[in-house]
N, C-alpha and C positions, 0 to 999 in steps of 0.2 A: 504494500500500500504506500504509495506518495505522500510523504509528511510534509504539509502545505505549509507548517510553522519555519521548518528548516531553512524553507525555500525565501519567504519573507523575512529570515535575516539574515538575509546573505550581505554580506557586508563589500559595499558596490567597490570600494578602494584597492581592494584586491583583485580588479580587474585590467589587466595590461594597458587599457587606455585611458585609464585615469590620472590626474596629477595629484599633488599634497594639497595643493588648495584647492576648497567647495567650487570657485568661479572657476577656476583653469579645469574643474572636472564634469562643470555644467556642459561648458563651450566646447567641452570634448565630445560630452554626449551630444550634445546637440549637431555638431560636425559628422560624427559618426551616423546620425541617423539621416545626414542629406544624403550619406554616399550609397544608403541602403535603397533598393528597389523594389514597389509595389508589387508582388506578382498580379499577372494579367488574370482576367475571369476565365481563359481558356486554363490556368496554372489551377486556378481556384478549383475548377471542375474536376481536373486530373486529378487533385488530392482528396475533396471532398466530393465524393460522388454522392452523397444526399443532399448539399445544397446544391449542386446540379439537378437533381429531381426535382428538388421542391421550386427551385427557379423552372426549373421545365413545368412542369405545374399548377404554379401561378401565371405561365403564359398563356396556357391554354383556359386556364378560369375564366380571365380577362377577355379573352377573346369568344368562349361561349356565352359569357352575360351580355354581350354586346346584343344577341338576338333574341334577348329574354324578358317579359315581363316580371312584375315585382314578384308575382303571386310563383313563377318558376323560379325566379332568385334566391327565395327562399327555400324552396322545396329544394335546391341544389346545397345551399348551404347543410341543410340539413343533414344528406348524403354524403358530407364534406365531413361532417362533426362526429356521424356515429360510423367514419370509415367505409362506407359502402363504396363511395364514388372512387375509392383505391382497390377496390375487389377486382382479382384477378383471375379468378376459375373460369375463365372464359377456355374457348376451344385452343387460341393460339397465343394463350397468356398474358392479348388484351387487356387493358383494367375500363371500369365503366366511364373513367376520366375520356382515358385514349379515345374510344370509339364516340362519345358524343362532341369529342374533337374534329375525325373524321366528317362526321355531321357537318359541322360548324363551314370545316374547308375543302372539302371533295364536291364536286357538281352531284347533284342528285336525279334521278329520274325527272323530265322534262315534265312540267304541270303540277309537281310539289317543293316544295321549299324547308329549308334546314329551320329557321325559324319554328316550322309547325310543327316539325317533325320532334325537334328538339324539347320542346314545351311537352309533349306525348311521352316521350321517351322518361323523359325525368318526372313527369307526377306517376306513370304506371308501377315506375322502379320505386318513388317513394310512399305510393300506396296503390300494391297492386291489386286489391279490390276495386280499384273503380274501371277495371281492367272488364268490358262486355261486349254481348256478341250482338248485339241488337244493330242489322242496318239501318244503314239512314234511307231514305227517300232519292228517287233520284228528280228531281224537278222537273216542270213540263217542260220549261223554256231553255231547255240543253239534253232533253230522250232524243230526239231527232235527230242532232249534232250524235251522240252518243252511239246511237243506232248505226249513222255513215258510217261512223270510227270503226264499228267493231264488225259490224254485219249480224249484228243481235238482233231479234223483235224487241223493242224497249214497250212491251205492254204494262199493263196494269200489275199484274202479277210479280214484273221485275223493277216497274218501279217501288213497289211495298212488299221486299221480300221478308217474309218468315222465317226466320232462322234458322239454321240446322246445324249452325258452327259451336255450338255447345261442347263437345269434345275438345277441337281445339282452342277452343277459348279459355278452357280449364288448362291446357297443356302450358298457355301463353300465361296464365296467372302463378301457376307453377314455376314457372322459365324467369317473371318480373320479382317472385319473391324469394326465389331458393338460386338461380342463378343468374342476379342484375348484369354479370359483365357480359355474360351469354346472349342474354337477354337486350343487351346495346349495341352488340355485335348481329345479332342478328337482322336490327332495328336500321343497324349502318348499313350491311351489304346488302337488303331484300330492297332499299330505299336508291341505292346506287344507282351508278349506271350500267354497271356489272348486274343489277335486277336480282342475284341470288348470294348463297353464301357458302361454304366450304364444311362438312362438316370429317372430321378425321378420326375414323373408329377404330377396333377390331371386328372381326366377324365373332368372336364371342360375345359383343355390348349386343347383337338381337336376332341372334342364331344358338344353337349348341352346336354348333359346329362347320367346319367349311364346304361342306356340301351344302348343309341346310340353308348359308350364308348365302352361298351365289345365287342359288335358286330361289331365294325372295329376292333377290336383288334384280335378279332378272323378270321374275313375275309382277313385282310392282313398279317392273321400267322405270328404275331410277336411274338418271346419269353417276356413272360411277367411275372410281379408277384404281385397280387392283394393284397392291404391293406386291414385290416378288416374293414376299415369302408366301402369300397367299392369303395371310391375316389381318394384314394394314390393309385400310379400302377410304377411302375419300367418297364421300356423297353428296354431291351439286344439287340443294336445295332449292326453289324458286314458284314463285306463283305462278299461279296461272296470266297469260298475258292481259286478261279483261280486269285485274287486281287494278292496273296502274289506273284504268277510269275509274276504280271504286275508290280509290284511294283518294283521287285527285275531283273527286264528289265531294268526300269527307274532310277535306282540305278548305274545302269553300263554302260549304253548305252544310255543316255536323250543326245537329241539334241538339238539347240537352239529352243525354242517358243513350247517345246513337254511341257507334264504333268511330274510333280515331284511324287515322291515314295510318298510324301503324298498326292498328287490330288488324285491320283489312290485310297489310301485306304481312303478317306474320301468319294472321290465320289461314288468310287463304294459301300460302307454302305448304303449311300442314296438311291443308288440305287436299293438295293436289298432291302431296307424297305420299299419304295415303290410299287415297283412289287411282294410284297408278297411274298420275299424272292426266285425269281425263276431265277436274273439277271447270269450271266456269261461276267466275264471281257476278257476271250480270244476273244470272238466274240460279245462283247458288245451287247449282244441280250438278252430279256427275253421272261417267258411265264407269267401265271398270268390270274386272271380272268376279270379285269377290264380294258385292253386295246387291242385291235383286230390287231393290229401292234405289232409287235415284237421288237420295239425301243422306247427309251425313258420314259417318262411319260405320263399319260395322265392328264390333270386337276384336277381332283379330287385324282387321285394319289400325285401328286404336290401337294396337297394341304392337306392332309394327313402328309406329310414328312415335310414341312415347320411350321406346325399347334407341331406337336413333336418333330423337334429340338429349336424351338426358345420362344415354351410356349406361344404363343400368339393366340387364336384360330380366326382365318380369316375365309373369305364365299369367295368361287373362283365365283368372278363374269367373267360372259361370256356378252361379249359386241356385239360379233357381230352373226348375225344370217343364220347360212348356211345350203343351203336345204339338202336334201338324196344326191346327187351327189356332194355335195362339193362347189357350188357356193356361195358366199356373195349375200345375199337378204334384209338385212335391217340390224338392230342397237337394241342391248335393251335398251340403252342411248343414249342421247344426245351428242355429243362432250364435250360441256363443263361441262354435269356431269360429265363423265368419269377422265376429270382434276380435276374437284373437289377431286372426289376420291382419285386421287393418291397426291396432291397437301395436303389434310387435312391427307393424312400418312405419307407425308415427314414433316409434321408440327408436327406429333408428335414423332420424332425421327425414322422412320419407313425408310425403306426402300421398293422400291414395286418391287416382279420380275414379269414381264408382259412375256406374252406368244403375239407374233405377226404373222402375215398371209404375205407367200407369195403371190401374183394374181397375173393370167394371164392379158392378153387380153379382155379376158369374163369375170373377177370378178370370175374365180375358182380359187382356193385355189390350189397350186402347192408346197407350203412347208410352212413351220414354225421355227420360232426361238424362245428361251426365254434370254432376258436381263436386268437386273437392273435396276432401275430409283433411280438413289443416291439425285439428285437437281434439280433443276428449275430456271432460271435465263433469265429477257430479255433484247436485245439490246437495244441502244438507240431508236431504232422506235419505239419500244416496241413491238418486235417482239417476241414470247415466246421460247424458248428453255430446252427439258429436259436434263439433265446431267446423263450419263448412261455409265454401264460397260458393254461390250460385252466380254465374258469370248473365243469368236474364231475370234479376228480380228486381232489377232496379233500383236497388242497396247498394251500398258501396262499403259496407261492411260486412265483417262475416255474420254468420247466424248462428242458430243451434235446433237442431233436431233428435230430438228423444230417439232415443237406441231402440225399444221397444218399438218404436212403429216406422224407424227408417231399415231396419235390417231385416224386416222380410219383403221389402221391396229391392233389395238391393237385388240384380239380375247379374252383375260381372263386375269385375276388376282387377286392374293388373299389380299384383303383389311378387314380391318380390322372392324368389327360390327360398331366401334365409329365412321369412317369416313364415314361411309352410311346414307344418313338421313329416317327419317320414309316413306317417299312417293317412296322411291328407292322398285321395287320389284324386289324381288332375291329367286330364287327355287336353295337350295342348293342339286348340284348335288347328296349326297350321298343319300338324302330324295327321288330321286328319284330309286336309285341302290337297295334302300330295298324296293322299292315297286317290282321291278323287281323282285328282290333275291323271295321274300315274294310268287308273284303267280308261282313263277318255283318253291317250293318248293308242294304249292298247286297241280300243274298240275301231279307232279310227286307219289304224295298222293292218 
């Protein structure tokens, strides 16, 4: 340990430039210290490479607040104070600084602007419950223009579409509150003029293995680019091209509780890598081999897209059991395994997004929703409660829904291998889609 006393009497006359008198030892010091040289800021960087950071930094602060109003100044600040705006778990060790820097001085897709983009990025990241899938409207006095642009019908139907981005809206809230740098990386390159982004896996983050690997990779026609050892694979993300007029609607015309220019291009990526690339954001509709509905996702789709943006390979377990027509007939679990499940992923920092069943009268099945399970917490009776985002309730908070009456609605969810114990039995959908795939290639032979 450096004894700071010692150092303080150091007795200055003992030093080779001093003389026996005070003035002749002032004027020495003082001579001495003209002939000494400032080091330059490039010397200062080379020795102190943290105040090079923090001056690198500060330059970018300055220059993002320059396209910010008050109400994002502060939401940035905030980001700034509990460290967030330094998180670096991004895909290519981006921090959430860097990439709403990017923003700030990269061109951006033609018909939106960093300004908006910027202001979105940072209230989602600093409360990403106000994060929802509700479009906006497309106005009359620009469907026509719209329509020439894309070769779309801009009818009725597509000017006030209905949501079906539910799935990925939960994937995107997930993405703004467990990975913000992810999450502004994504925000920078889908917004680019590059239109998508890079994502760099193994074929173990959403396969078992490198057969099963290529062969999603090739059925859900992703752009991809294989490593020579066969396990590195790179995945070129991107929306659909009809995003950038959804985007560049919400740019200029968002209403209160609509999706922002970045919901639109993050969701719809998702959603076109899901559907095999076949989605369309004018009519929110896809095609695709793997869902017989023209909306949404289906499970295994889901589980697909969540297993390759978050790197974490999950099994979509299906909970409850419904005949050819739709009806609920039983359970593959228990109630309280299925808590178990989701209870042993929020313990390990997980997040779970559940897919849930509307019923009728009869136990059929009349719609479905998917939303987040963030926590778990019970009253004093000890009554249990999950703690959940709903990305269409028009909250911008989470809520709570009693355990008892959300967990036999709950239909699927992708849980994580570790939170399943050995005796759970689970038939991962895709294991059965290539037995399919496999005799229709037969029959057709």
């Amino acid at each position: 340990m450096l004894n700071i006393s010692k150092i303080q009497n150091v007795n200055l006359n003992n030093t080779n430039y001093t003389n026996k008198s005070s003035v002749n030892k002032q004027t020495a010091d003082f001579s001495m210290s003209k002939k000494l040289k400032m080091p330059t800021s490039e010397q200062i960087k080379a020795y102190h490479p943290s105040f090079s950071k923090a001056n690198d930094n500060n330059t970018k602060l300055k220059k993002i607040n320059t396209y910010l109003d008050k109400e994002s100044k502060i939401a940035l600040e905030r980001l700034k104070k509990n460290g967030i705006l330094f998180d670096n778990k991004s895909d290519d060790g981006s921090t959430v600084l860097d990439n709403l820097y990017k923003i700030a001085t990269e061109p951006r897709i033609k018909g939106l602007n960093s300004s908006s983009i910027l202001k979105e990025v940072i209230k989602a990241i600093d409360k990403p419950s106000s994060i929802t899938q509700k479009f906006g409207d497309i106005p009359d006095n620009i469907a026509q223009e719209i329509q020439n642009e894309t070769g779309e019908e801009v009818n009725e139907k597509a000017k006030h579409v209905i949501s079906s981005s539910c799935v990925v809206a939960s994937m995107e809230f997930n993405l703004a509150s467990r990975n913000p740098a992810e999450f502004a990386r994504f925000a920078s390159g889908l917004s680019s003029e590059n239109y998508s982004v890079e994502k760099n896996l193994k074929m173990s983050d959403f396969s078992d293995g490198t057969a099963s690997g290529l062969w999603m990779l090739r059925e859900f026609n992703t752009e991809n680019k294989i490593g020579k050892n066969w396990e590195d694979v790179s995945i070129n993300i991107k929306p659909d091209r009809n995003a950038i007029v959804r985007a560049r609607v919400q740019t200029s015309y968002k209403d209160k509780d609509e999706r922002s220019c970045v919901d639109v291009l993050i969701q719809s990526a998702l959603l076109n890598l899901g559907s095999q690339n076949t989605y369309n954001s004018i009519t929110d509709e896809r095609t695709g081999k793997f869902n017989p509905d023209n909306a949404g996702l289906t499970d295994f789709e889901k589980n697909f897209v969540e297993q390759v943006i978050f790197e974490q390979p999950k099994i979509s377990v299906v909970y409850q059991n419904l005949d050819e027509n739709g009806y609920l007939v039983g359970y593959n679990c228990e109630p309280d395994e299925t808590k178990q499940h989701i209870l042993k992923s929020l313990n390990a920092g997980q997040n779970v997004i559940i897919g849930y069943t509307h019923l009728d009268s009869q136990n059929k099945v009349d719609g479905g929703h998917e939303i987040t399970i963030i926590g778990y917490e019970q009253d004093k009776q000890g009554k249990g409660y999950f703690i959940c985002n709903d990305t269409d309730d028009n909250i911008d908070e989470p809520i709570k829904m009693a355990e008892d009456e959300l967990l036999p609605l709950i239909h699927h969810a992708g849980i994580s291998k570790e939170a399943l114990s050995d005796k759970d039995i689970i038939v991962e959908p895709w294991r059965e889609i290539i037995e399919e795939f496999q005799k229709t290639i037969k029959s057709e032979n």
